[in-house]
KOLKEGU-289448 format. One line per 4 residues: number of its first residue (from 0); their letters; for each residue x, y, z of N, C-alpha, C, O. Coordinates in nm, 2 decimals, decimal comma, always signed. Each point is the difference from the previous one (the first is absolute). Layout:
BEGIN
NUM = A = X/Y/Z/X/Y/Z/X/Y/Z/X/Y/Z; ...
END
This chain:
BEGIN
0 = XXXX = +0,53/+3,66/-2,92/-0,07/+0,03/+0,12/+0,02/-0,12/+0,10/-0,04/-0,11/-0,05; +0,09/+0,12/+0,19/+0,03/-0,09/+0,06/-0,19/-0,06/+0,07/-0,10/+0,07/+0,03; +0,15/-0,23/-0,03/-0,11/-0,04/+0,03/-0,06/+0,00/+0,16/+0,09/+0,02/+0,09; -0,23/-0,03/-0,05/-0,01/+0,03/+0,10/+0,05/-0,17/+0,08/+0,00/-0,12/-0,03
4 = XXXX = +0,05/+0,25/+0,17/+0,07/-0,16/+0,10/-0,08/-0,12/-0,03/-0,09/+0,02/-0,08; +0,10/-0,16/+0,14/-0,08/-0,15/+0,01/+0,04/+0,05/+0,14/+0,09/+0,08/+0,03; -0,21/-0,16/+0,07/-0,05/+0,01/+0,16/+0,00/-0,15/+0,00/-0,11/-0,06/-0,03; +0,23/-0,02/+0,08/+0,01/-0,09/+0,06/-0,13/-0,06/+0,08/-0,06/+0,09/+0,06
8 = XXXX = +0,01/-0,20/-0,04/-0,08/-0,01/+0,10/-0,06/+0,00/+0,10/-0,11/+0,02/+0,04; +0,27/-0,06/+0,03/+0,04/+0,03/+0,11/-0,01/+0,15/+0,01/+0,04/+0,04/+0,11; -0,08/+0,05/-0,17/+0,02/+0,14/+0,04/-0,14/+0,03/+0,00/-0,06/+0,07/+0,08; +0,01/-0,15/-0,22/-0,18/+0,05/+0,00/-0,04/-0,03/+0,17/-0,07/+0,07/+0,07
12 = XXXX = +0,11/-0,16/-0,04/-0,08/-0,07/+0,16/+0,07/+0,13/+0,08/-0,08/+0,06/+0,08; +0,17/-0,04/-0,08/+0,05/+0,12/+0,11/-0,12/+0,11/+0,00/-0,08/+0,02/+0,10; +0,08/+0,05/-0,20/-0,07/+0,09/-0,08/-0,16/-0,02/+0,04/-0,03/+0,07/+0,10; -0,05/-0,15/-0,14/-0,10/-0,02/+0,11/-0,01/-0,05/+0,10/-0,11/+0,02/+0,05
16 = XXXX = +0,18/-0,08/+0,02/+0,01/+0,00/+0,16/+0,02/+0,13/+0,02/-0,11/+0,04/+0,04; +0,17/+0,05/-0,05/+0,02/+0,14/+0,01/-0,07/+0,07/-0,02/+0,03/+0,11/+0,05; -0,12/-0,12/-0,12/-0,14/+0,08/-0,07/-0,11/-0,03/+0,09/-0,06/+0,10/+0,05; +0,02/-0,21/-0,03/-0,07/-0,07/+0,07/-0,03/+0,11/+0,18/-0,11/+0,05/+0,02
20 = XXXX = +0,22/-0,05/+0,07/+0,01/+0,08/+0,09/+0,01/+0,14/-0,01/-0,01/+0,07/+0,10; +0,05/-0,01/-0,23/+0,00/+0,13/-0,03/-0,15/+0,05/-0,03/-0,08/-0,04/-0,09; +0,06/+0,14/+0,18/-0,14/+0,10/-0,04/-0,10/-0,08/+0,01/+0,00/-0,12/+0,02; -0,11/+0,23/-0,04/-0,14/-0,06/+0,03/-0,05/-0,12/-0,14/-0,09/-0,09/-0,01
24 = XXXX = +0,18/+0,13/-0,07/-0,06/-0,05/-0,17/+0,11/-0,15/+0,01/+0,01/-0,07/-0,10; +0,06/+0,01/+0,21/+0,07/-0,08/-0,01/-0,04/-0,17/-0,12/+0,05/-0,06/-0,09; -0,18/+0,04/+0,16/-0,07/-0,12/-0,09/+0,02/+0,05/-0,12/+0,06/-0,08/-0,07; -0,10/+0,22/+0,01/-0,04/+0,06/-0,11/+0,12/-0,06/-0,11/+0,00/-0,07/-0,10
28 = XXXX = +0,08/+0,13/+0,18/+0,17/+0,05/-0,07/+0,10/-0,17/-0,01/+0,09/-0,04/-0,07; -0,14/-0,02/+0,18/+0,02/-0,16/-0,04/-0,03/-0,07/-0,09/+0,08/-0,08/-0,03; -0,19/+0,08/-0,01/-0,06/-0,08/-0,07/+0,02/+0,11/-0,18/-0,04/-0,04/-0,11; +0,11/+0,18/+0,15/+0,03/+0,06/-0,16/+0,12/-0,01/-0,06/+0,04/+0,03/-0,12
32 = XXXX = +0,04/-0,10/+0,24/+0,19/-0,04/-0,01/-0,10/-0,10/-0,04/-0,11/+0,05/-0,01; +0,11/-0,20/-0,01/-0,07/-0,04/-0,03/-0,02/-0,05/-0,10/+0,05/-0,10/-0,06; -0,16/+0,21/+0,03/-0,09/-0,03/-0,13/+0,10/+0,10/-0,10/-0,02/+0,02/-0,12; +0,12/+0,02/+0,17/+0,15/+0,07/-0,12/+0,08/-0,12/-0,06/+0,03/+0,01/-0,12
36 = XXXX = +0,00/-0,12/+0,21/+0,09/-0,06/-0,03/-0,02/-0,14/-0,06/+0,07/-0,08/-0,06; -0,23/+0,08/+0,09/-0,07/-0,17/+0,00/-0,08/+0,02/-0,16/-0,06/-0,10/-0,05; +0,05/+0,20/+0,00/-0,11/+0,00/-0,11/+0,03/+0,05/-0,13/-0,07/-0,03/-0,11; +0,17/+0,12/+0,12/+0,07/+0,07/-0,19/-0,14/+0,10/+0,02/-0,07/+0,00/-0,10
40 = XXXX = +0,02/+0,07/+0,20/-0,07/+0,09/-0,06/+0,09/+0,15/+0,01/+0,10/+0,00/+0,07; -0,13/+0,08/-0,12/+0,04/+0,15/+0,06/-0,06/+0,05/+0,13/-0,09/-0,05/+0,06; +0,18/+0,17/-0,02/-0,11/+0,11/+0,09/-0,13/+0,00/-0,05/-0,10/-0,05/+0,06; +0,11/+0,11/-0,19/-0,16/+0,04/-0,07/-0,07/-0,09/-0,01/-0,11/+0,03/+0,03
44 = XXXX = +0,13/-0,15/-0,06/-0,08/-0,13/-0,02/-0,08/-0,01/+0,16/-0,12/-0,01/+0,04; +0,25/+0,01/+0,01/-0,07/-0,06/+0,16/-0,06/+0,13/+0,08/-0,05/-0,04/+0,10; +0,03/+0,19/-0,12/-0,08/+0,08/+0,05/-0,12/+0,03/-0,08/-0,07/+0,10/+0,01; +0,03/-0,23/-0,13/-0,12/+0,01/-0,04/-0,08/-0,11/+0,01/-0,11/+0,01/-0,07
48 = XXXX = +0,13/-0,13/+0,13/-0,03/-0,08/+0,02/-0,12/+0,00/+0,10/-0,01/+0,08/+0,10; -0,06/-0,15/-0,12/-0,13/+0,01/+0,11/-0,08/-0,11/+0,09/-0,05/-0,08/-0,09; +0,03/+0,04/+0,20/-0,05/-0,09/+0,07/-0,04/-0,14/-0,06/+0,03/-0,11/+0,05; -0,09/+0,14/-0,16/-0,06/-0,10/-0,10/+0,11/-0,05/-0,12/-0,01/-0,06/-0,11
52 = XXXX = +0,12/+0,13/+0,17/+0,08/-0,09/-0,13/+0,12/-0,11/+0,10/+0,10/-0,06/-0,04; -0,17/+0,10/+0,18/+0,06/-0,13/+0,08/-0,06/-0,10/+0,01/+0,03/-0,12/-0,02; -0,15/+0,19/+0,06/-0,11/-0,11/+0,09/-0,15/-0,01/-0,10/-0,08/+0,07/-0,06; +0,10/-0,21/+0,09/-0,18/+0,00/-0,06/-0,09/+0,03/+0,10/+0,04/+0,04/+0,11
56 = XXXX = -0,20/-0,05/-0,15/-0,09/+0,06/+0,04/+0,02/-0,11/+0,17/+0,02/+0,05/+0,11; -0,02/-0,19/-0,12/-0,02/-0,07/+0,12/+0,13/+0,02/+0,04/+0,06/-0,11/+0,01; +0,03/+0,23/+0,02/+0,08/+0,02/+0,04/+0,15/-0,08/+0,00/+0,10/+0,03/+0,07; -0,11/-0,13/-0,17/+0,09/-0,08/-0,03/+0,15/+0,05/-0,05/-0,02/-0,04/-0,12
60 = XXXX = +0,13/+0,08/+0,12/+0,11/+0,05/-0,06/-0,02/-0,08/-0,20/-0,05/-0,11/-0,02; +0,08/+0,15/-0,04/-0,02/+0,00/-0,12/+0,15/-0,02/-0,04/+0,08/+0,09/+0,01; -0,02/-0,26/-0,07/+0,14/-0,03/+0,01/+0,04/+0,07/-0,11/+0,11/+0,07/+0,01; -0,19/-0,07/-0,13/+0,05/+0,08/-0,11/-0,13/+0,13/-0,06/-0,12/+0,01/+0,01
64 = XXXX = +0,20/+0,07/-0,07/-0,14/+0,12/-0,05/+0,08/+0,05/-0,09/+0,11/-0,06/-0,03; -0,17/+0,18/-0,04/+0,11/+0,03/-0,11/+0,05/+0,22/+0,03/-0,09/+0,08/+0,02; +0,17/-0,07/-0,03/+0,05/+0,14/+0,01/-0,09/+0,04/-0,13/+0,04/-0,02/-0,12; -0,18/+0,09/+0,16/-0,06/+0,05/-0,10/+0,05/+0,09/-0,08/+0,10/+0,05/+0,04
68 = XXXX = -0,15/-0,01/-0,15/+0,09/+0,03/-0,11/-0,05/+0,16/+0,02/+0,05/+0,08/-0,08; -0,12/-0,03/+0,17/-0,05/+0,12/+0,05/+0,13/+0,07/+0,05/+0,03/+0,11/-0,02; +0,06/-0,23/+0,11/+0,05/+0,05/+0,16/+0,14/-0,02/-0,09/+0,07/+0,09/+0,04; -0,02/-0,13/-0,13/+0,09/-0,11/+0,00/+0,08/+0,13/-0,07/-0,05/+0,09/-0,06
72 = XXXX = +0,18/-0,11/+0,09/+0,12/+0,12/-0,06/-0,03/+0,00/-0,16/-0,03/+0,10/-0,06; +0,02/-0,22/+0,01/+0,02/+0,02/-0,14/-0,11/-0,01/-0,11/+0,00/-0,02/-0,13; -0,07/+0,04/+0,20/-0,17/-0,07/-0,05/-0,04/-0,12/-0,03/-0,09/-0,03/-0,08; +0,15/-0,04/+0,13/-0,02/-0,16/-0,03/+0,00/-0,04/+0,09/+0,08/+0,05/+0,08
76 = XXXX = -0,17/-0,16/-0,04/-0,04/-0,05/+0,08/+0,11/-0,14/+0,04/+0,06/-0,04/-0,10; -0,05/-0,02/+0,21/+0,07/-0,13/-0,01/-0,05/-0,05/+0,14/-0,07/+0,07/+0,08; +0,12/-0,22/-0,05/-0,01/-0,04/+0,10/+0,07/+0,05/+0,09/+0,11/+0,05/-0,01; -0,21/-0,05/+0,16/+0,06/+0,03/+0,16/-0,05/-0,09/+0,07/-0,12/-0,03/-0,01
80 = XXXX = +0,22/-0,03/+0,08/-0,02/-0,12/+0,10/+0,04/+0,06/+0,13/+0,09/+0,08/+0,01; -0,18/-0,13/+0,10/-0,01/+0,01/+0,12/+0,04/-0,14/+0,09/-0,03/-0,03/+0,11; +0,14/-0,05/-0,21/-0,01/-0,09/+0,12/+0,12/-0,01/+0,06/+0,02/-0,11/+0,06; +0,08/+0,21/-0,05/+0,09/-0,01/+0,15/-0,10/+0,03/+0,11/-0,08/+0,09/+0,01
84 = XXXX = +0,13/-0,20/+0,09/-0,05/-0,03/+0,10/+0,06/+0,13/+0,07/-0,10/+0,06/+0,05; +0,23/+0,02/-0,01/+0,00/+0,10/+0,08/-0,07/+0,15/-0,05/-0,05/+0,09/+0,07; +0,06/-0,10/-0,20/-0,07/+0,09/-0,05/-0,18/+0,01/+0,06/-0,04/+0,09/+0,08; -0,01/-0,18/-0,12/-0,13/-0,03/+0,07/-0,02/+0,02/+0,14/-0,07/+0,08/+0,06
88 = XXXX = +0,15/-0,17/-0,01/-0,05/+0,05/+0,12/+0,04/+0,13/+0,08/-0,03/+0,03/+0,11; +0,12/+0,04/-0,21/+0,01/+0,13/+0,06/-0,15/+0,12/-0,07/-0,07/+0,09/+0,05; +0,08/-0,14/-0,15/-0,18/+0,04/-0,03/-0,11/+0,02/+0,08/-0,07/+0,09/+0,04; +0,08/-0,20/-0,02/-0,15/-0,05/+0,10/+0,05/+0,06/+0,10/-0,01/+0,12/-0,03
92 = XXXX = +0,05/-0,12/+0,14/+0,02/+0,09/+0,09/+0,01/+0,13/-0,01/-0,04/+0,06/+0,10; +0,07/+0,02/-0,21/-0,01/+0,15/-0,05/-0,13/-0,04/+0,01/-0,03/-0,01/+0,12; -0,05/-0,01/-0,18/-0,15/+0,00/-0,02/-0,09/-0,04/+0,13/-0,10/+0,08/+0,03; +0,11/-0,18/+0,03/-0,04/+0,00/+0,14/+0,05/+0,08/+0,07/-0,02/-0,03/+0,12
96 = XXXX = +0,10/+0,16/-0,13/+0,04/+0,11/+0,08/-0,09/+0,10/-0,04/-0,04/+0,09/+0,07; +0,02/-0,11/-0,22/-0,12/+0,12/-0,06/-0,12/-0,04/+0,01/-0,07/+0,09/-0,03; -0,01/-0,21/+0,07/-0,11/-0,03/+0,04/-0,04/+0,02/+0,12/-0,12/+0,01/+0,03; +0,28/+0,00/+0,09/-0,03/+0,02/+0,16/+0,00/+0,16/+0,01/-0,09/+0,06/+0,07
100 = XXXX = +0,16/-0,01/-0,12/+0,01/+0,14/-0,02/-0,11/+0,10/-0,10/+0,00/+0,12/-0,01; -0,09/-0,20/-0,05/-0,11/+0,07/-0,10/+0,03/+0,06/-0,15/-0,07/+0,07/-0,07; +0,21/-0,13/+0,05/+0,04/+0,13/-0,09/-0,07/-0,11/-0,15/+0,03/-0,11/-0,02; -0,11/+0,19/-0,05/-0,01/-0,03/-0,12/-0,12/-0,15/+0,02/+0,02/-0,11/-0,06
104 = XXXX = -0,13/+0,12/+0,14/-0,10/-0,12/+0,02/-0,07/+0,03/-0,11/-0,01/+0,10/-0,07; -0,07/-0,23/+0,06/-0,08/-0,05/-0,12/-0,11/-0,09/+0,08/-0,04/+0,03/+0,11; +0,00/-0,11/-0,18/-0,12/-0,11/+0,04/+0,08/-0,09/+0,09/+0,11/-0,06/-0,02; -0,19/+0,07/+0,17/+0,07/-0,11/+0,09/+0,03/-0,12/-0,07/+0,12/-0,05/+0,01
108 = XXXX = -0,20/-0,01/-0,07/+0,03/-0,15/-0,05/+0,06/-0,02/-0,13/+0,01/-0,12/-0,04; +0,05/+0,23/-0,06/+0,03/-0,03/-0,07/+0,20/+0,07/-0,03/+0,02/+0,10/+0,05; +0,07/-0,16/-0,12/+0,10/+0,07/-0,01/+0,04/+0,01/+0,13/+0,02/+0,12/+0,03; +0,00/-0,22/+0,07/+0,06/+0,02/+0,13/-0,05/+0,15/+0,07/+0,09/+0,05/+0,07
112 = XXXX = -0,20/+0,02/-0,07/-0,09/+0,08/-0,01/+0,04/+0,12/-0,05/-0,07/+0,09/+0,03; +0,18/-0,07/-0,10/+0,07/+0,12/-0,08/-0,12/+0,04/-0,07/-0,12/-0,04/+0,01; +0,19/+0,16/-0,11/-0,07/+0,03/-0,12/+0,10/-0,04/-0,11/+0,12/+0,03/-0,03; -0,19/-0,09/-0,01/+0,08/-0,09/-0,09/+0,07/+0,14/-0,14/+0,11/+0,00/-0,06
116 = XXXX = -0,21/+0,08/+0,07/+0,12/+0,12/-0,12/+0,09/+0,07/+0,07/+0,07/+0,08/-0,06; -0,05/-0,12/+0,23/+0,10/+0,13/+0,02/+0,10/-0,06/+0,00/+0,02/-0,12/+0,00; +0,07/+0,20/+0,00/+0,17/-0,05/+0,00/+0,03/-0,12/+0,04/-0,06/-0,05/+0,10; +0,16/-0,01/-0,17/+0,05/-0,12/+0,14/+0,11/+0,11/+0,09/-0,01/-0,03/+0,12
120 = XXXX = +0,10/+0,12/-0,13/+0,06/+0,02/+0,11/-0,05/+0,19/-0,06/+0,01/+0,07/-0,10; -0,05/-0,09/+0,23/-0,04/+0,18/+0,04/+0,09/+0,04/+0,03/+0,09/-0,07/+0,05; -0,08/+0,21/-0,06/+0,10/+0,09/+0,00/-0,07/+0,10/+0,14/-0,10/+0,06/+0,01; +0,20/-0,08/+0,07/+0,01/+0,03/+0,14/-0,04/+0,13/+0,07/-0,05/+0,03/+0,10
124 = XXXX = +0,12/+0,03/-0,21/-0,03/+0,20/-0,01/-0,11/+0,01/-0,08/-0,08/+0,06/+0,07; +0,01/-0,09/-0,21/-0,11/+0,04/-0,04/-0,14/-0,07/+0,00/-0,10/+0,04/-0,05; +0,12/-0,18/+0,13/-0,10/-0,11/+0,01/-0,10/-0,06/-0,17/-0,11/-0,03/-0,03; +0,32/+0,06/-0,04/-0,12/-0,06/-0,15/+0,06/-0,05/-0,05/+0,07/-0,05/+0,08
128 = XXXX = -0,04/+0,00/-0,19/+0,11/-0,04/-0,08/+0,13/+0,06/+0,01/-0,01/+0,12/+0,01; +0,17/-0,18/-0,02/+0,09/+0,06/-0,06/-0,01/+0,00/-0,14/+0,00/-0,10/-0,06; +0,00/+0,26/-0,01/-0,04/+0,02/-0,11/+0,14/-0,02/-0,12/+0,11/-0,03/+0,06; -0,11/+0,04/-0,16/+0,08/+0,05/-0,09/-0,01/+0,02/-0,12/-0,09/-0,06/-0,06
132 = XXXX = +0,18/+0,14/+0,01/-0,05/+0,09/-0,14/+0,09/-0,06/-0,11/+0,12/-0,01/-0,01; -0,25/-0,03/-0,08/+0,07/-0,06/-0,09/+0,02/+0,11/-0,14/-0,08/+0,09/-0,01; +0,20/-0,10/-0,10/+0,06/+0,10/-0,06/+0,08/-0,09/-0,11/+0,05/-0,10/+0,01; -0,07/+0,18/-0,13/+0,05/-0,05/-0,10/+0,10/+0,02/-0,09/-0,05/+0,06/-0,10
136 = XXXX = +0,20/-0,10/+0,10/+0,13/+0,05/-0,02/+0,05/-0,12/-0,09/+0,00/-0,12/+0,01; +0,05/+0,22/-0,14/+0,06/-0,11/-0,16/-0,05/-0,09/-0,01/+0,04/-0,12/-0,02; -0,24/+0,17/+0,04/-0,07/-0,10/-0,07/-0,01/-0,15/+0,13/-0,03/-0,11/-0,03; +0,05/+0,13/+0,15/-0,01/-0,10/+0,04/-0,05/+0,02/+0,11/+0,06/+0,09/+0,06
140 = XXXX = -0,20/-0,15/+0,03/-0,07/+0,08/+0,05/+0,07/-0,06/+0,16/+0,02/-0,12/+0,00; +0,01/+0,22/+0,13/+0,10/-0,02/+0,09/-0,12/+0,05/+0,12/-0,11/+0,04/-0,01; +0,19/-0,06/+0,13/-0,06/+0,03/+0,13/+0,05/+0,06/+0,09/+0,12/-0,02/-0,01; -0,13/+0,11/+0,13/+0,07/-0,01/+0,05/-0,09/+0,02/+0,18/-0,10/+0,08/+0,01
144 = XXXX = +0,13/-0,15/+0,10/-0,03/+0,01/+0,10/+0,06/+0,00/+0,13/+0,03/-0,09/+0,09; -0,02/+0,24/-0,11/+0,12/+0,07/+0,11/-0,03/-0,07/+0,11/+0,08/-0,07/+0,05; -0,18/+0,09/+0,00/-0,07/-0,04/+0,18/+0,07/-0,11/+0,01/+0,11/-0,02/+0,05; -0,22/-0,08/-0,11/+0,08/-0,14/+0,01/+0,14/-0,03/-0,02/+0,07/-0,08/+0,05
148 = XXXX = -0,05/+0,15/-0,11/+0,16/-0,02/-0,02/+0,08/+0,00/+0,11/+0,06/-0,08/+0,07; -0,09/+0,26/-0,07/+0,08/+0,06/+0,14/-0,02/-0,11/+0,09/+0,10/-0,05/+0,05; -0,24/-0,02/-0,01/+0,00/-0,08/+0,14/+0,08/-0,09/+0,00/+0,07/-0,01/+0,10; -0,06/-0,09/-0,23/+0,10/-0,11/-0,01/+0,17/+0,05/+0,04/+0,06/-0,06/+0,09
152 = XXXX = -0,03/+0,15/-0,16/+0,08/+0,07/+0,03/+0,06/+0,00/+0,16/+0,10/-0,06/+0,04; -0,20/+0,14/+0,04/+0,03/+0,02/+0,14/-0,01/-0,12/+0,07/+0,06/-0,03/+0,11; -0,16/-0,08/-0,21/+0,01/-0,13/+0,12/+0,10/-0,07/+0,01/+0,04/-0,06/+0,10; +0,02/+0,06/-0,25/+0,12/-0,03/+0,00/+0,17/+0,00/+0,05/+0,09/-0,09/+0,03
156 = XXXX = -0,08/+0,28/-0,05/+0,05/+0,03/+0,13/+0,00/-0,03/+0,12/+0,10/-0,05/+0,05; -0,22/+0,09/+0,02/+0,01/-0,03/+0,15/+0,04/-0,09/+0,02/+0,06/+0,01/+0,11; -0,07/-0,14/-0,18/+0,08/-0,20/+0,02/+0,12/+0,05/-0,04/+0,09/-0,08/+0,04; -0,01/+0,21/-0,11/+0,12/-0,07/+0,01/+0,01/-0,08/-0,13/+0,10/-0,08/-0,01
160 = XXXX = -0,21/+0,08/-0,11/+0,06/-0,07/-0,07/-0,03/+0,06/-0,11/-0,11/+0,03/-0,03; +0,23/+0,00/-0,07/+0,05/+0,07/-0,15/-0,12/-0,06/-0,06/-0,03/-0,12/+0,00; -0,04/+0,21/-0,06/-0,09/-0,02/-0,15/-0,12/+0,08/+0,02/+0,00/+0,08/+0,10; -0,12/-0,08/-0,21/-0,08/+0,11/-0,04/-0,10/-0,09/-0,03/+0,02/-0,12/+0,02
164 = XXXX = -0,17/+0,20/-0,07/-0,10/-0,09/-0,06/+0,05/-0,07/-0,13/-0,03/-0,11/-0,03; +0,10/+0,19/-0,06/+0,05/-0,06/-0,11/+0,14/-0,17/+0,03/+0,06/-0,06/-0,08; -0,08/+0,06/+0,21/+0,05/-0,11/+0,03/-0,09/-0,14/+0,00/+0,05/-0,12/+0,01; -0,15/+0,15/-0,01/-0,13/-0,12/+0,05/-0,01/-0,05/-0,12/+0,01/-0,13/+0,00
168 = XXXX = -0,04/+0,21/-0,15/+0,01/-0,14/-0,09/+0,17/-0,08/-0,02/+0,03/-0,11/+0,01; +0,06/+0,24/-0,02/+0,13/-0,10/-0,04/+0,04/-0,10/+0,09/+0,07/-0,09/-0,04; -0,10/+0,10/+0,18/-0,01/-0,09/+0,10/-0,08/-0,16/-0,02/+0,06/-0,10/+0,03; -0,17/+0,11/-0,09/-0,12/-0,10/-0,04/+0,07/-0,04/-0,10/+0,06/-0,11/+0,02
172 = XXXX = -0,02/+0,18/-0,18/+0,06/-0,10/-0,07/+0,14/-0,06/+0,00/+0,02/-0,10/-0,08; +0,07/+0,17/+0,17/+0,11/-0,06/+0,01/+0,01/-0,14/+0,10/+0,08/-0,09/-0,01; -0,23/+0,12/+0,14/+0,04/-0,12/+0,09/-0,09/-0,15/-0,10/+0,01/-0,12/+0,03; -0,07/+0,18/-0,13/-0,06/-0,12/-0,09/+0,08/-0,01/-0,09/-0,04/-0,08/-0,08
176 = XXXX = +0,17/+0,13/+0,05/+0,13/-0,02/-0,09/+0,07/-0,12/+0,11/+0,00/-0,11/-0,05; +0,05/+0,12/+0,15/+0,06/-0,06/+0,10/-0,10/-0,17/+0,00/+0,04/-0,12/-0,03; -0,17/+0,16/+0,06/-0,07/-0,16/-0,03/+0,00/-0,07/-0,12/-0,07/-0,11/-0,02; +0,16/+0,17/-0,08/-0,02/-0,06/-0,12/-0,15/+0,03/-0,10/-0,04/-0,06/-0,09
180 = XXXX = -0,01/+0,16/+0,14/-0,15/-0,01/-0,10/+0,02/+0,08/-0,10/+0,06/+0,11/+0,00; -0,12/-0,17/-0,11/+0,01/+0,06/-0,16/-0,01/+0,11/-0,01/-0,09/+0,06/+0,06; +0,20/+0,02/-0,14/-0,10/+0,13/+0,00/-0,10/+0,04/-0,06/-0,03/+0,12/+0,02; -0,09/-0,21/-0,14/-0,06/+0,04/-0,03/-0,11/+0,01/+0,14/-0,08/+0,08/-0,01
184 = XXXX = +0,07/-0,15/+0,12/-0,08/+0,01/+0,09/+0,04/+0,10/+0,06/-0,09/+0,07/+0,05; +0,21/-0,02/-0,04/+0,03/+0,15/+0,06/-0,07/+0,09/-0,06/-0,07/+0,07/+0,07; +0,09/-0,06/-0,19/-0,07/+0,11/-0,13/-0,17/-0,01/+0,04/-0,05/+0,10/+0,07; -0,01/-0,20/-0,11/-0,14/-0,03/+0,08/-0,03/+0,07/+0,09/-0,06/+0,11/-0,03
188 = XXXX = +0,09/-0,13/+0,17/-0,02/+0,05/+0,14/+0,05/+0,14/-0,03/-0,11/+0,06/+0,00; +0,16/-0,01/-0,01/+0,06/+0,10/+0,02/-0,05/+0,13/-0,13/+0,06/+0,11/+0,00; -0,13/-0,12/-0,08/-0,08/+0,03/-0,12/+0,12/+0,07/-0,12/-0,02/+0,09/-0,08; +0,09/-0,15/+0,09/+0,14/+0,06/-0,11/-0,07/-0,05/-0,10/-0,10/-0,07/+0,00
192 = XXXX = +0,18/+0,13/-0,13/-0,09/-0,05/-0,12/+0,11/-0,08/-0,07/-0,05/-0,11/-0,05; +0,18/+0,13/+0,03/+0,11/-0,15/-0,03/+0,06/-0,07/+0,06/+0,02/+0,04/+0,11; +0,04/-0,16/-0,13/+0,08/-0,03/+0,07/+0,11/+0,01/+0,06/+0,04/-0,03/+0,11; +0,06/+0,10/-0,23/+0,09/+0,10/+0,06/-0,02/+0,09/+0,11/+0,08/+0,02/+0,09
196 = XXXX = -0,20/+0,03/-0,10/+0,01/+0,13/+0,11/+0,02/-0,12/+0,18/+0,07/+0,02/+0,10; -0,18/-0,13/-0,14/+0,04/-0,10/+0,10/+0,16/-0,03/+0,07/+0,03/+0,01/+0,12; +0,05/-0,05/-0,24/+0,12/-0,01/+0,03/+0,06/+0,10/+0,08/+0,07/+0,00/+0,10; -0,10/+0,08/-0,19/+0,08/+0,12/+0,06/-0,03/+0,08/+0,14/+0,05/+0,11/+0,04
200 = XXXX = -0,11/-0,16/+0,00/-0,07/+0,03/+0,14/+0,02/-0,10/+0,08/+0,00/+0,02/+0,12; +0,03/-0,12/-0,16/+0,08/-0,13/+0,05/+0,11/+0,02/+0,06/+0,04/-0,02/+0,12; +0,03/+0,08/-0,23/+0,18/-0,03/-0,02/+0,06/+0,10/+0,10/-0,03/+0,12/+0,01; +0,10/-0,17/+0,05/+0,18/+0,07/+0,09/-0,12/+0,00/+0,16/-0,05/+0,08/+0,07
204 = XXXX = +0,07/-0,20/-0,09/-0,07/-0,06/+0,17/+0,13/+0,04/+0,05/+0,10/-0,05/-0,06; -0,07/+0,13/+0,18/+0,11/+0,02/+0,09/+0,04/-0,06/+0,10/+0,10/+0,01/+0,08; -0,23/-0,11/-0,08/+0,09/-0,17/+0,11/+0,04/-0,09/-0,10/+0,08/-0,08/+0,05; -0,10/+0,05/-0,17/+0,07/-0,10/-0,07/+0,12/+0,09/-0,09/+0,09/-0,06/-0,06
208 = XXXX = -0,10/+0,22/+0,05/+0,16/+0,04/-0,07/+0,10/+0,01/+0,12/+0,12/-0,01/-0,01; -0,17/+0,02/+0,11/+0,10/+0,02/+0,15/+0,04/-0,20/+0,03/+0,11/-0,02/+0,04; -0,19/-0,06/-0,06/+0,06/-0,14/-0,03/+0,10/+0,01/-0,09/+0,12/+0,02/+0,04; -0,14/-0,02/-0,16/+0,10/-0,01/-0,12/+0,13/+0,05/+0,04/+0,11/-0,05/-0,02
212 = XXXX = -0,14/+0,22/+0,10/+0,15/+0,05/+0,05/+0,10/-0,09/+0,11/+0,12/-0,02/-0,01; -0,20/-0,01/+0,10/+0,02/-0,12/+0,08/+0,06/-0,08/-0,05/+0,11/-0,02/+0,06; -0,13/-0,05/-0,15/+0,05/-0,15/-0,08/+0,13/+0,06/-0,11/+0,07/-0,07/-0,06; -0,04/+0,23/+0,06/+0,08/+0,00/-0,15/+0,16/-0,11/+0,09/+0,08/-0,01/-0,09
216 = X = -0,04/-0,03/+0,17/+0,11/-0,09/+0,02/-0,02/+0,02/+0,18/+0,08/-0,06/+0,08
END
């Protein structure tokens, strides 16, 4: 099975700048290119995520939390860090658009006045979570979340740039293949259970096999 594309960076930045002026959900949809490429979570992961697994109560961004083992593709829980800076601040701004706009309020003073159980990113057509249905195939329990998908999908498109949601993790571990980081820290972040499967999610970076071609004489 061919692997899904790597999204250059230069392309992630296209991609939301693009998103950003597209439609009324533009903050929304920026800050979910995003939170695709910056975190090893899935669609499903990130359409169950909730207010309070960004932000603490004194409204503080929360640098690390953990992909509860509720939300999490595989039932295991692992670390999630919040500390890319464009990531964040494409957050905060979604959220101060849902505070100006009313969608999903809570206690003025508390959680940036959200409600801290509702979604982090609402879904535009049903004002609730993007949902998905989880299903269990040769014993291994799987997900699947069309919406979200499909959106990544179209946002992607519209920039003009090749790739899918199944692009956002191979994206994350390949551009931390390129920095040199272990892959047992890939395996970690990313909730794999060996380190092979790390590797292998690693391997045939297509800016460093397109180098090699470059150099054969």
């Amino acid at each position: 099975m061919a692997k899904p594309p790597v999204v250059e960076p230069k392309d992630i930045e296209h991609a939301v700048k693009v998103a950003r002026v597209s439609g009324a959900h533009g903050l929304r949809n920026a800050a979910l290119l995003y939170c695709l490429f910056a975190t090893a979570l899935t669609p499903g992961e990130m359409g169950r995520l909730v207010v309070h697994d960004y932000c603490a109560a004194d409204g503080k961004t929360r640098r690390k939390c953990l992909v509860r083992q509720e939300i999490s593709y595989n039932g295991y829980a692992r670390p999630l860090y919040w500390a890319n800076a464009k990531l964040a601040g494409a957050i905060d701004a979604y959220l101060a658009w849902r505070l100006e706009h009313k969608v999903g309020l809570g206690t003025p003073d508390r959680y940036r006045g959200l409600d801290p159980h509702s979604p982090l990113f609402v879904n535009g057509r049903t004002g609730g979570a993007f949902t998905a249905t989880t299903y269990t195939k040769d014993g291994v329990r799987r997900e699947s979340a069309m919406v979200l998908s499909a959106l990544f999908k179209k946002l992607l498109k519209q920039a003009g740039v090749e790739g899918s949601a199944l692009s956002g993790r191979r994206t994350f571990a390949v551009l931390l293949g390129r920095q040199g980081k272990d892959p047992a820290v890939v395996r970690e972040m990313m909730g794999l259970r060996n380190i092979s499967d790390a590797k292998a999610i690693m391997a045939h970076d297509p800016v460093r096999m397109a180098d090699i071609v470059a150099r054969v004489f």
